[in-house]
N, C-alpha and C positions, 0 to 999 in steps of 0.2 A: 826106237820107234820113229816113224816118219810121216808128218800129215802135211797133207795139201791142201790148202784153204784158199774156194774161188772166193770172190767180192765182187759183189755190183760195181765199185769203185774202191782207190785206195790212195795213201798220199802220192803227191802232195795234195789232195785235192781233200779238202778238210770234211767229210761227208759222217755221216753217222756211222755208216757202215765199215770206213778208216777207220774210224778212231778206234771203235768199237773191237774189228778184226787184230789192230796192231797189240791191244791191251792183252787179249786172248794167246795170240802165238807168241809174247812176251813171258806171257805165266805157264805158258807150257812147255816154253824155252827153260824156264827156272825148275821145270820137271822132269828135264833132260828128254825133250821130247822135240827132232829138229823139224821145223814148218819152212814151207816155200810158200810164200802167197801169191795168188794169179789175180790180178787186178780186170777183170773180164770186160771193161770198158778199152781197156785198149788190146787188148789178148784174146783172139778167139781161131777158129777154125782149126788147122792144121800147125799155126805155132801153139796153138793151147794143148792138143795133142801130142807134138815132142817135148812138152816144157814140163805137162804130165808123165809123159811115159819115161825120160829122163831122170826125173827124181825118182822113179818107183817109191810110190808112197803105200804106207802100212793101211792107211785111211784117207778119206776124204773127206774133206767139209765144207759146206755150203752155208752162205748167209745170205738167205734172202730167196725163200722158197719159191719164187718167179724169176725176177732176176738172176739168181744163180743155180738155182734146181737143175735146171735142164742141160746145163754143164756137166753139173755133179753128175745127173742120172748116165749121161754118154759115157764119163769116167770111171762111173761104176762098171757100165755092161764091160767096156774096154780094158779094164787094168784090173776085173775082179776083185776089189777089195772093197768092204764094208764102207758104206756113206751117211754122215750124218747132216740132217739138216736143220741150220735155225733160222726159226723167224725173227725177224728185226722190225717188225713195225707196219708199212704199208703192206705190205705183204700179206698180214692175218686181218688188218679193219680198212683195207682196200682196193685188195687186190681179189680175196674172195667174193663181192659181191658183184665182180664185172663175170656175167657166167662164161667167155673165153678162159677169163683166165683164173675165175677156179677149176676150170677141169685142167688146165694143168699143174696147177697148185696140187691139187688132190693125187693127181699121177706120183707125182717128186713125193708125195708126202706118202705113200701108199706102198711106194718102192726104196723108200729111204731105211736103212737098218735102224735108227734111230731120230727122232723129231727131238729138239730142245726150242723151251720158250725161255722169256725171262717174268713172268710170272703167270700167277694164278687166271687171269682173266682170258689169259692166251691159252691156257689149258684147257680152260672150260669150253673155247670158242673150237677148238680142235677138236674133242669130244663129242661134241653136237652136228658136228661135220664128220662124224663118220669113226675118227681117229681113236686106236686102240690106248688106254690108257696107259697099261706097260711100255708101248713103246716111246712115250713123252718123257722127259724130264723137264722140271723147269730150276734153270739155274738163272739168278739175279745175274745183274751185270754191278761192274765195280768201276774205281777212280786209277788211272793211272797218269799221272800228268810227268811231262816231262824235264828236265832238268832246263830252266827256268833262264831267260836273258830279259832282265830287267827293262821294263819301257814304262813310265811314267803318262799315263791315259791321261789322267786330269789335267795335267802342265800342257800337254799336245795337244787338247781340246780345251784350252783356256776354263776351266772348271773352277768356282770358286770354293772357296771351303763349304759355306753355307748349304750348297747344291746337294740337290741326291741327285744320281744317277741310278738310270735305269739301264739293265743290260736284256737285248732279244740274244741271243745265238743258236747257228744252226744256217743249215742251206736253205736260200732263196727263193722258196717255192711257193705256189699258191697253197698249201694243206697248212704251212707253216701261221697263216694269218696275222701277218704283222699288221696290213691297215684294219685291225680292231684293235690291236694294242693303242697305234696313233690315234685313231676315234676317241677310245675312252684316255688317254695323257692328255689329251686336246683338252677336255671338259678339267682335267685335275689342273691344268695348270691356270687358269683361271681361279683356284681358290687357291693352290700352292703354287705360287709363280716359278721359285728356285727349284728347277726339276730337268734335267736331262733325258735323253733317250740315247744310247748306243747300237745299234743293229750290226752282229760282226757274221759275216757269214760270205760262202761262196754263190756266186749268181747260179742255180742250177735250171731257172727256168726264165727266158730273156726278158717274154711279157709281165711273168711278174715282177720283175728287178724293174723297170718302164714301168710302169702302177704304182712302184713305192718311189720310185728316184722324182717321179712328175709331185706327187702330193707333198714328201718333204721339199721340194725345192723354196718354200716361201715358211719354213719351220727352221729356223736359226738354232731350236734347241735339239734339234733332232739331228743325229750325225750317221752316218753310214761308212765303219770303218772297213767294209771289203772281206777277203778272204783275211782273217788273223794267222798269222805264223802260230802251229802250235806250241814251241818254247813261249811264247809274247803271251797264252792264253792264263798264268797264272799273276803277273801281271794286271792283265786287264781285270779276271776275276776279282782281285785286292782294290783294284782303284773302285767297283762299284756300288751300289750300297742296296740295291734289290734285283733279284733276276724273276723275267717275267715268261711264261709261256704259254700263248694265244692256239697253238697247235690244235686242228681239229682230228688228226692224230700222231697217235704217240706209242709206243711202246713200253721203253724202260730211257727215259733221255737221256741221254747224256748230259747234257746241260744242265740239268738238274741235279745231277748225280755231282757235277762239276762245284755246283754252287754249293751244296751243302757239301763238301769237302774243304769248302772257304767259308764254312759258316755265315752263306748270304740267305737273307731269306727268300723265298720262292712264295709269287704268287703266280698258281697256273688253272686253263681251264679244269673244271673236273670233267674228264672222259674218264676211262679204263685206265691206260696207260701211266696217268699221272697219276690217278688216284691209290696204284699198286706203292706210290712213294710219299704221297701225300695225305696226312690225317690233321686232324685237330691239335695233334701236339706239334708235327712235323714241318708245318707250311698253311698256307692259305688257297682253298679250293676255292672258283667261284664258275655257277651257272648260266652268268648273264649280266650285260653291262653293267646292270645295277649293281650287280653281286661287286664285281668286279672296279668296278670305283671304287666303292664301300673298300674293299680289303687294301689295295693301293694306300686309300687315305689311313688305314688305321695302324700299317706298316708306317707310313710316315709320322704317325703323330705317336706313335706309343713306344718307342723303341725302349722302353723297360721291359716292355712285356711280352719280347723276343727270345730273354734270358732262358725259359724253358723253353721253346723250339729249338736253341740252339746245343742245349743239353739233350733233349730227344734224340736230334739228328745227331748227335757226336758219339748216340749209343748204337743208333740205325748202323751208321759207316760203318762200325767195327765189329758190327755181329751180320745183320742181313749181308750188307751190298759189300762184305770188307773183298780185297783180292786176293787174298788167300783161298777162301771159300770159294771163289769162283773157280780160280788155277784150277786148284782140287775136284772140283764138281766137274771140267772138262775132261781132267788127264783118266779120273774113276771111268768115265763115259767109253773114253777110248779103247782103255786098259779091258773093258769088260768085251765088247764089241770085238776087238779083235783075238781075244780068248774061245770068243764064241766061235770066230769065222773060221779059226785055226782048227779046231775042233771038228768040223764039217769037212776039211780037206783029206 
């Protein structure tokens, strides 16, 4: 079996939807199932066209039912085989309420053999918009970090023992909301002085990189370490001691999914998206800067009473979000789909 998976983006460009795509055509790799991925940021017209019709692939997959829909769908009419498409995130809480580009969301999604989300909220949101419930699945996303080159964060950024550190990661955009992260650490660090801020991500949007690079500049505690190398990203994960996400959307994070496979706790806004990973046992949700103080300070002050979140999460990883499940929940999707399509010829 042979699929071909477009992406908005892919490495080295460290984006949600890389990391996301490489874990996927890894574990389908391990299901003896060969993938070519088209990174459609730098691939399109007539070499996406030979790069497709070259592999002849069994199937097609799309992440990112704006972004990569409209690939998929030409690849479908042209190479007739079965297309599935998943949502990643802006796409389902922001990309439909622009009315251009939900009528082409809704095309790709209408014409697609199968829709997959990564959870229930995206299900729902599908559903209400039209979307046949048979043809959704929703499969979790999982952890696959890679085999690891040691860099020492706290020593490079003179960190003292005493210090927490805080980690943002994730691409540089305005939805991502770091200056409300810096807003409310501003206010904590006045009652808890020893506190860092780490921001590791790729610039993906110039003005807001300029918006946060202007405000940290006179913040000594706040450091901006750039695009992270993915091996360096387990690493950094271990040197920090809370991971935070201001995101006003989200899907299934990554970063979050990152942090509790390092047993950090997470404190993030509650939308949709976080809250499919975040409960009372799991992490710390909060509605509003007050919230969101509040849970910061009690992360730092109570670190006994982490012990069950971190038991929680250690049971989440290995039954919901494990990669096993996920592999499997793709290669079924495939396996069925082109049963089907074969069937029809």
């Amino acid at each position: 079996m042979r699929s071909l998976l477009l992406t908005p983006t892919y490495f080295p460009k460290l984006t949600g939807n890389a990391v996301t795509v490489h874990r996927i055509s890894s574990g389908l790799g391990q299901e003896g199932i060969a993938c070519r991925i088209i990174d459609l940021s730098v691939t399109g017209g007539i070499d996406l066209l030979d790069l497709a019709g070259d592999f002849s692939p069994d199937i097609i997959h799309s992440f990112h039912a704006y972004k990569a829909g409209r690939s998929g769908l030409l690849l479908r009419r042209m190479l007739g085989v079965p297309l599935v498409t998943t949502l990643t995130g802006t796409d389902i809480n922001v990309d439909l309420r622009n009315p251009e580009r939900r009528r082409i969301i809704k095309e790709v999604l209408n014409a697609s053999d199968l829709v997959t989300v990564f959870n229930d909220h995206a299900l729902s949101v599908l559903i209400k918009n039209g979307i046949r419930r048979r043809e959704i699945r929703v499969i979790h996303q999982s952890v696959l970090m890679p085999k690891a080159q040691t860099v020492d964060y706290r020593a490079l950024y003179n960190v003292g023992t005493d210090e927490r550190v805080f980690l943002m990661s994730g691409g540089i955009r305005r939805v991502k909301r770091v200056g409300y992260a810096i807003d409310t650490l501003s206010r904590v660090i006045k009652v808890r002085p020893e506190i860092r801020l780490f921001i590791a991500g790729l610039v993906l949007e110039q003005e807001e990189y300029q918006r946060i690079a202007k405000r940290i500049r006179h913040l000594p505690w706040v450091h901006y370490l750039g695009q992270v190398p993915r091996e360096h990203m387990p690493s950094l994960l271990k040197s920090v001691d809370m991971v935070l996400n201001t995101s006003a959307s989200e899907s299934e994070a990554n970063a979050i999914l990152e942090a509790f496979y390092f047993q950090k706790p997470v404190v993030a806004r509650s939308i949709p998206g976080n809250s499919s990973l975040l409960t009372n046992e799991t992490g710390f949700l909060f509605r509003n800067k007050k919230e969101f103080y509040e849970k910061i300070l009690y992360v730092i002050d109570h670190p006994a009473a982490l012990a069950h979140v971190h038991k929680a999460v250690k049971r989440l990883m290995r039954t919901t979000f494990s990669f096993e499940r996920e592999r499997s929940g793709y290669a079924s999707v495939y396996e069925t789909l082109i049963g089907q399509w074969r069937k029809k010829e």
